[in-house]
C-alpha positions in Angstrom: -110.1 72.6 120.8 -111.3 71.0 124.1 -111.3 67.0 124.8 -115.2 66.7 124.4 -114.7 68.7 120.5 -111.8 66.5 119.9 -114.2 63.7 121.0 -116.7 64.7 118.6 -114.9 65.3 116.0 -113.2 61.6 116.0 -116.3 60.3 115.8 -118.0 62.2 113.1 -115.0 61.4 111.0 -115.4 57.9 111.7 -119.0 58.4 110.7 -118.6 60.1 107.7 -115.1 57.8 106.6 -118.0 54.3 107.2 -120.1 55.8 104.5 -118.3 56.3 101.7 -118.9 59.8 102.1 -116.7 62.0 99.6 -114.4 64.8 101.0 -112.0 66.9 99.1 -108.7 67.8 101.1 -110.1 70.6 102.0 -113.0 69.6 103.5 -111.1 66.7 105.0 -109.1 69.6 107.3 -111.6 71.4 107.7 -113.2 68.7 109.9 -109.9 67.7 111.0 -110.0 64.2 109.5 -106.3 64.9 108.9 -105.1 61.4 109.0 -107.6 60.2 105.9 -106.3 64.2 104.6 -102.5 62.7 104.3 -103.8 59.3 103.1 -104.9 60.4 99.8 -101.4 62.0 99.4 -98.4 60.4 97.5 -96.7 58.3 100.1 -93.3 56.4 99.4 -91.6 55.6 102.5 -91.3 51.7 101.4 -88.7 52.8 98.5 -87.1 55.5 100.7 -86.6 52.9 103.5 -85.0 50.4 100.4 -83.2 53.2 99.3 -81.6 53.8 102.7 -80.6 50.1 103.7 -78.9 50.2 100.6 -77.1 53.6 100.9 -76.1 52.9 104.6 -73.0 50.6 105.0 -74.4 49.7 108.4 -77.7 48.3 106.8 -76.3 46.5 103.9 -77.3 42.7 103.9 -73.6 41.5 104.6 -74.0 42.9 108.0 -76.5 39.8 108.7 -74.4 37.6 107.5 -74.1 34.5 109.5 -71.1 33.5 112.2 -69.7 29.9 112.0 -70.9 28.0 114.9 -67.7 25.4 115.9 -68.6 22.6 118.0 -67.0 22.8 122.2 -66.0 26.5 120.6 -67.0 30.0 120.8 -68.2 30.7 117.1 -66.1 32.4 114.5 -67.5 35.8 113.8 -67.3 36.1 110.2 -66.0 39.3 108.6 -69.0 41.6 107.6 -67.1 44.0 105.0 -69.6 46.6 103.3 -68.6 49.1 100.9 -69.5 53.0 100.1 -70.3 52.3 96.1 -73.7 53.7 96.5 -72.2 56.8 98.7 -69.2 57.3 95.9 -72.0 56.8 93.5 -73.6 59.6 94.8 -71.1 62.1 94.9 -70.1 61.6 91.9 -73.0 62.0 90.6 -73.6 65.3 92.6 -70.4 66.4 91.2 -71.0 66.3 87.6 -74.2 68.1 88.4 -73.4 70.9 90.9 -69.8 70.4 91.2 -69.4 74.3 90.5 -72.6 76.5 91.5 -75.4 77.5 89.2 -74.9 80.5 87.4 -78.0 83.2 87.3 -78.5 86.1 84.1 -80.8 88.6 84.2 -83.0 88.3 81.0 -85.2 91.7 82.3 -86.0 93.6 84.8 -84.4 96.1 87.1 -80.6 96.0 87.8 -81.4 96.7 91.6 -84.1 94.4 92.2 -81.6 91.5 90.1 -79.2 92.3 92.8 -81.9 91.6 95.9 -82.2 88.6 94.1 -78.7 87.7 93.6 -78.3 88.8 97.5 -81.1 86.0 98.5 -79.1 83.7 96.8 -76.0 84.3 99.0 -77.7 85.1 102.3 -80.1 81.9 101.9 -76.5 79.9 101.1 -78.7 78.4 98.1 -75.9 76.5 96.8 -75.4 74.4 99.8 -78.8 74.0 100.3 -79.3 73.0 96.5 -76.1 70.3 97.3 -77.9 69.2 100.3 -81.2 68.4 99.0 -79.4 66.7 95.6 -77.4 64.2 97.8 -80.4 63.5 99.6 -82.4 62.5 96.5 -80.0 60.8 94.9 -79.7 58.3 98.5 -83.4 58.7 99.3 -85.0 58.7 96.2 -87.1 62.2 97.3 -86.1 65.0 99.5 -87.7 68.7 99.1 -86.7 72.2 100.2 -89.0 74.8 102.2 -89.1 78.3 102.4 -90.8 78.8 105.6 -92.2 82.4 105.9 -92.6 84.3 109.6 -93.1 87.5 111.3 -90.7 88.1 114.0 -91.7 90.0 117.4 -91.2 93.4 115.6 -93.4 91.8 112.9 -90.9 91.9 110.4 -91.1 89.5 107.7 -88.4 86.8 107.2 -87.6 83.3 105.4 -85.4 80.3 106.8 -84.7 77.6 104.3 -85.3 74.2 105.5 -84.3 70.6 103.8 -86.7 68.1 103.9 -85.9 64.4 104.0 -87.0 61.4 105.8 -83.3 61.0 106.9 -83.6 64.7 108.7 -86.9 63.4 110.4 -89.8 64.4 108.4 -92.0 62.4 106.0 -93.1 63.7 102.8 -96.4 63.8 101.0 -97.5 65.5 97.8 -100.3 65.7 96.1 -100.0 65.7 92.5 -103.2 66.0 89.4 -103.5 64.3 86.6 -100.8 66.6 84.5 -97.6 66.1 87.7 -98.5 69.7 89.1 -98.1 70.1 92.5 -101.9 70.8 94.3 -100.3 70.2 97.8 -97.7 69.6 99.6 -97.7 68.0 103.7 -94.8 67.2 105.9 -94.7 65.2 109.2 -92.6 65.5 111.8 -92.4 64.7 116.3 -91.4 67.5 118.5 -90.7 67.0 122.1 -93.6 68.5 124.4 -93.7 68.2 128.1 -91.7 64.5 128.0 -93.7 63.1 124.9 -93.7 63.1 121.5 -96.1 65.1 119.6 -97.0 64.4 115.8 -97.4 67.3 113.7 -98.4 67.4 110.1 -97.4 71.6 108.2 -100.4 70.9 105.0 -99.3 73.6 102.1 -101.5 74.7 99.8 -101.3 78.0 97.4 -104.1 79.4 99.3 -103.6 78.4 103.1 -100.5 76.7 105.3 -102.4 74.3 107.7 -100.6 73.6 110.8 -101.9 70.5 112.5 -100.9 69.4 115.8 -102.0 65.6 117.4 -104.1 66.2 120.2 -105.2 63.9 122.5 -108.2 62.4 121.1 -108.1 63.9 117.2 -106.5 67.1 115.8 -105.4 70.6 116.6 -105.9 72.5 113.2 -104.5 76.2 113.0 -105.0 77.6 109.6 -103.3 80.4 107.5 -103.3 82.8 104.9 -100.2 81.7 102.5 -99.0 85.4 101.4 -96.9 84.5 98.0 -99.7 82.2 96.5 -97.6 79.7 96.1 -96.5 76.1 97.6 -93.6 77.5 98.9 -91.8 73.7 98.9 -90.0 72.5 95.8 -90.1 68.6 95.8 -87.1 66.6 93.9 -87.3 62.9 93.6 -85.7 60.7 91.3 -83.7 57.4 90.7 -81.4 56.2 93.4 -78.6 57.4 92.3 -77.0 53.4 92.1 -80.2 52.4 89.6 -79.3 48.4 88.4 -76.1 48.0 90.3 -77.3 46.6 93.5 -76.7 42.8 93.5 -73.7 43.3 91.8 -73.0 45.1 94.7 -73.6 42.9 97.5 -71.6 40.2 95.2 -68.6 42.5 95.7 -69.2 42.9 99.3 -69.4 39.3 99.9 -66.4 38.1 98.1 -64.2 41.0 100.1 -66.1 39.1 103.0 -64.8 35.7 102.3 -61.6 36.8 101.7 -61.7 38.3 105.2 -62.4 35.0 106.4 -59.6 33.0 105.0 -56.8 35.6 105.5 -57.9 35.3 109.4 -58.6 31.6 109.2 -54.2 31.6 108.1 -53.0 34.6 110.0 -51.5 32.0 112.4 -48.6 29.4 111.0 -50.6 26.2 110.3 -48.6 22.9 110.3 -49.9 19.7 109.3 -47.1 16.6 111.0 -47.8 13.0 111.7 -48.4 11.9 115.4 -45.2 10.4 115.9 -43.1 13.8 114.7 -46.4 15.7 117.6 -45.6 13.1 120.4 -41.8 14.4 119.9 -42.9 18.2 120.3 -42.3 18.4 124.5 -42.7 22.2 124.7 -44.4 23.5 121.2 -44.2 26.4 122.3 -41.3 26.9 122.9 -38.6 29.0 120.7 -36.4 27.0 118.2 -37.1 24.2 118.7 -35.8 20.9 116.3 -38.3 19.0 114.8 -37.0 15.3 114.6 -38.2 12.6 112.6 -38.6 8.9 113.5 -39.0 7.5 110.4 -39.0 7.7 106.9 -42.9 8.3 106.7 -42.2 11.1 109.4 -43.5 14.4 108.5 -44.0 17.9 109.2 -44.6 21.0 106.9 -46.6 24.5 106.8 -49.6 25.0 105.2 -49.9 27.9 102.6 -52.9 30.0 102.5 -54.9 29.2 98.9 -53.7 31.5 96.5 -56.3 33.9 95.1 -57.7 32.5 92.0 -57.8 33.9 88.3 -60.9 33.7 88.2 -61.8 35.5 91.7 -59.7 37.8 90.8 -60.9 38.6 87.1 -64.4 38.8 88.9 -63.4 41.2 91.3 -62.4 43.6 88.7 -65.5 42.8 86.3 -67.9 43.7 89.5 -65.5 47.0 90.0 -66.2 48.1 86.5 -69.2 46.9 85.5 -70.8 48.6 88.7 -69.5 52.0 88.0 -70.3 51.1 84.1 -74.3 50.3 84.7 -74.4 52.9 86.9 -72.7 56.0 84.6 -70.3 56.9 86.8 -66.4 57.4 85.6 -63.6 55.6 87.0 -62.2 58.3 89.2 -59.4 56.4 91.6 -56.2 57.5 90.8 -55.8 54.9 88.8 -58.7 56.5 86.2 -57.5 59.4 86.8 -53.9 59.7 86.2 -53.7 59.8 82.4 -56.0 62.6 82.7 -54.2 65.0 84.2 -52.6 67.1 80.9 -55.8 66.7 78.7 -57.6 70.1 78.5 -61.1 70.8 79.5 -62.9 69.6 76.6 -60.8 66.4 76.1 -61.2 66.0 80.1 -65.1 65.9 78.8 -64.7 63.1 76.2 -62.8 61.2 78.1 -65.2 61.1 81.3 -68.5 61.1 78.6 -70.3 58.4 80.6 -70.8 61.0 83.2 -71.9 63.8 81.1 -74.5 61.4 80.2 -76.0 61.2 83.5 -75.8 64.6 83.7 -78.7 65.2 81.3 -80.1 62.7 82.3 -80.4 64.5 85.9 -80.7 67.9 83.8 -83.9 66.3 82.7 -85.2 66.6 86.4 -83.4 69.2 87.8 -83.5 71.7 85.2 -87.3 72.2 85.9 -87.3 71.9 89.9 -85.2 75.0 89.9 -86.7 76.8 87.1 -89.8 76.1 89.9 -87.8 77.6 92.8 -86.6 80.7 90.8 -90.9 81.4 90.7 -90.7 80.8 94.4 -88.2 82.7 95.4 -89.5 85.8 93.3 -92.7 85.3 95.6 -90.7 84.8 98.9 -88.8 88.4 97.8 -92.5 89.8 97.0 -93.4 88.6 100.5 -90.2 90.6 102.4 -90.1 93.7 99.7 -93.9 94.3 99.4 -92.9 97.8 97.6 -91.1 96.0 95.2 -93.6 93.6 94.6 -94.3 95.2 90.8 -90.3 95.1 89.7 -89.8 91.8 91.1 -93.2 90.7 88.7 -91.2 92.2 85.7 -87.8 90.1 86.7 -86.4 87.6 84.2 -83.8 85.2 85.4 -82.2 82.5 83.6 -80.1 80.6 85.1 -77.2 77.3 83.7 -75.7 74.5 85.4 -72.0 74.9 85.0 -69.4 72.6 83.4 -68.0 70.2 86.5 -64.5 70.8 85.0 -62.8 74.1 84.1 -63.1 74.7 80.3 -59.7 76.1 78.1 -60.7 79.6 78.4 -57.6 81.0 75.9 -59.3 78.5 73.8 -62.8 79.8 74.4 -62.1 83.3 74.2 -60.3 83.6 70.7 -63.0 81.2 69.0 -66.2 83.5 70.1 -63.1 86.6 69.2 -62.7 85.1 65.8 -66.7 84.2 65.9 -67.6 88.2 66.8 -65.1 89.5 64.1 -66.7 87.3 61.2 -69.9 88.5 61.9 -71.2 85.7 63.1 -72.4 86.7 66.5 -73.1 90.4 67.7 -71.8 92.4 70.3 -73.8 91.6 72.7 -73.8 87.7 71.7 -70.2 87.8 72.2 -69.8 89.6 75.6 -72.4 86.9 77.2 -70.6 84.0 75.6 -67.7 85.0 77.3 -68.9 85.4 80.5 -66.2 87.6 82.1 -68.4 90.1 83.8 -72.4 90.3 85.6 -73.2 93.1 83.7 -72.8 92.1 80.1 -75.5 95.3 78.9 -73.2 97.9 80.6 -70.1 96.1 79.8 -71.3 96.7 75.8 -72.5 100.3 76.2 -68.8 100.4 77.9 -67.2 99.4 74.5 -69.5 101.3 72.5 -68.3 104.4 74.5 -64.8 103.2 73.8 -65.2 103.2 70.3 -66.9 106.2 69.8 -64.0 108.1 71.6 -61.1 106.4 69.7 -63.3 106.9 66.8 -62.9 110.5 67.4 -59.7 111.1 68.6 -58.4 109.2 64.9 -60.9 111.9 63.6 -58.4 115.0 65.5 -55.2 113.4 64.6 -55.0 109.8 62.3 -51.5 109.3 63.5 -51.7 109.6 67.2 -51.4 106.4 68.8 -53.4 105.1 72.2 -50.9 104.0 74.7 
């Protein structure tokens, strides 16, 4: 598009936007009104930025706080002293959730095409990439994950997987309807171009990928065929993951503050001496010195730093626990942790039941967003194994979020035993529940085979003996 077109095209926008005129999003890229295109999507850059100043020790309010201006003196720079609770937060939170990686079953489908699956998994390093994009939600409030599709010079097909946060440089926009599915999904970001920065806005839809580039005057729009037929972006937003504990916070960072202050205020001896006992000190600096006294009102003594209060004291440990309380996050210093260390998996779990809460409550979210992503990644394999587009349509996968802490498998194991012998669960039932191999269909025509042969063999000869 030349200058005079981008020319135009500004104008007519402007035209159209001054009289009310209605446009649907596709109509507004079509005539490259792409700024009023992004407008009408979901934009929440005011919480994110909230959400950041809060998670950043270098943005938290305490760093504002005030120095002391002395009079004839250079002012005291007060201590600033902010804390990682929203970051420790965080990670915990991530930990409870996908402390150990998800783990996928195939419910149907071919065993090979599971594998290319499985395979996608590993080479796309989807379980750093799911960790990344959970941290980043949890701190930013939103973050989202791309599967950008390409052609390389051969023209072979290919995927790189991208996270998406304001953080990392982009902004995000979705577009929901009136029932929370995603209708479209745009992007910003700046790339360096000849000394400048250019703005670019990547518009997904199911049907197209609109690649928009700021031009001088209005828009550069290149447009797309998408090839799965699906918004290949899965969008996660939720609570910060420090919901309700933020003043409680700050409290906590300004009484470490203060404290600062008066531990530097008495790092030096203090003396308090009346003048006559001052006059008598010649040299005060000097080493050893004998203090004498003149009279019987003569003094001279040290003065003692105020000793922490009770109540300072009980209301630094109140703010400790009731932070990691409101928030549902377990104590997990060494201090929280250190009675914990014989209990077995499952009393390990009742003990630290305050995170498992938060866990569903994040299962809530999460459980769908990836149940999304398996669809997309089916589509993304359909995309880079076009002759295996029909199998992939008949793969199943289901997949589980696994237990943060390692269960008592003896434990495990002999209850679903004793469960399989009383004929409470089948076969098949019992060789899932236990988990130990990938393959649990082959691993039960395996024993089936087994029994049939010893079956046999006790058929030959009743007393002969398998060793």
């Amino acid at each position: 598009m030349n200058y005079i077109q981008e020319l135009f095209t500004l104008f007519r926008n402007k035209a159209l936007n001054s009289m009310g005129v209605e446009r649907d999003i596709y109509q507004l890229i079509k005539d490259g009104d792409i700024g009023t295109a992004v407008a009408l999507m979901q934009n929440r850059e005011d919480e994110v930025d909230i959400a950041l100043s809060e998670y950043k020790p270098e943005l938290h309010k305490i760093m504002k706080r005030p120095n002391k201006f002395r009079k004839n003196k250079e002012p005291y720079i007060s201590e600033k002293l902010p804390r990682n609770r929203q970051q420790f937060i965080n990670e915990i939170e991530l930990f409870f959730l996908l402390g150990k990686p998800i783990k996928w079953e195939k419910k149907a489908g071919d065993d090979d095409v599971y594998q290319l699956f499985l395979d996608f998994i590993n080479e796309t390093r989807f379980n750093v990439t799911m960790r990344k994009v959970k941290r980043l939600a949890g701190a930013e409030t939103e973050s989202a994950k791309l599967y950008h599709l390409y052609r390389n010079e051969n023209d072979k097909a290919g995927v790189k997987v991208v996270v998406l946060a304001q953080s990392t440089g982009y902004k995000l926009r979705p577009l929901f309807d009136q029932y929370g599915t995603l209708v479209a999904f745009a992007f910003g970001y700046f790339v360096k171009s000849s000394g400048r920065s250019v703005q670019h806005w990547d518009i997904q839809t199911k049907d197209f990928y609109f690649n928009c580039k700021k031009g001088a005057v209005g828009w550069e729009v290149e447009t797309y065929q998408n090839p799965t037929g699906k918004i290949n972006i899965i969008f996660y937003q939720q609570e910060k993951a420090w919901m309700g504990v933020q003043h409680r916070a700050e409290r906590e960072e300004m009484l470490d503050s203060k404290t600062g202050d008066i531990n530097n205020y008495f790092s030096d001896p203090m003396a308090a001496a009346t003048a006559d006992v001052i006059e008598g000190l010649k040299d005060p600096d000097a080493i050893g010195t004998l203090i004498q006294y003149y009279g019987k009102d003569s003094k001279f003594e040290y003065i003692d730093p105020p000793l922490s209060s009770e109540t300072r004291e009980a209301e630094k440990k109140d703010l400790k626990s009731s932070i990691l309380e409101d928030s549902l996050t377990p104590d997990l210093s060494f201090e929280g942790m250190k009675g914990i260390g014989t209990l077995s998996g499952e009393a390990i779990k009742r003990a630290l039941i305050i995170g498992y809460i938060k866990r569903l409550k994040n299962l809530e979210i999460y459980d769908i967003l990836v149940d999304r992503e398996v669809k997309v990644i089916i589509s993304v394999l359909k995309f880079l194994h076009p002759d295996k587009a029909k199998l992939l349509d008949e793969l199943v996968v289901s997949f589980e979020f696994q237990e943060p802490f390692e269960e008592d498998k003896q434990t495990r194991w002999a209850s679903i035993g004793s469960a399989y012998s009383d004929g409470i669960i089948s076969l098949s039932t019992a060789v899932r529940l236990l988990g130990i191999t990938d393959k649990p269909d082959e691993e039960v025509e395996q024993i089936l085979k087994e029994e049939v042969r010893k079956s046999e063999t006790r058929k030959i000869d009743p007393d002969l003996e398998e060793k």
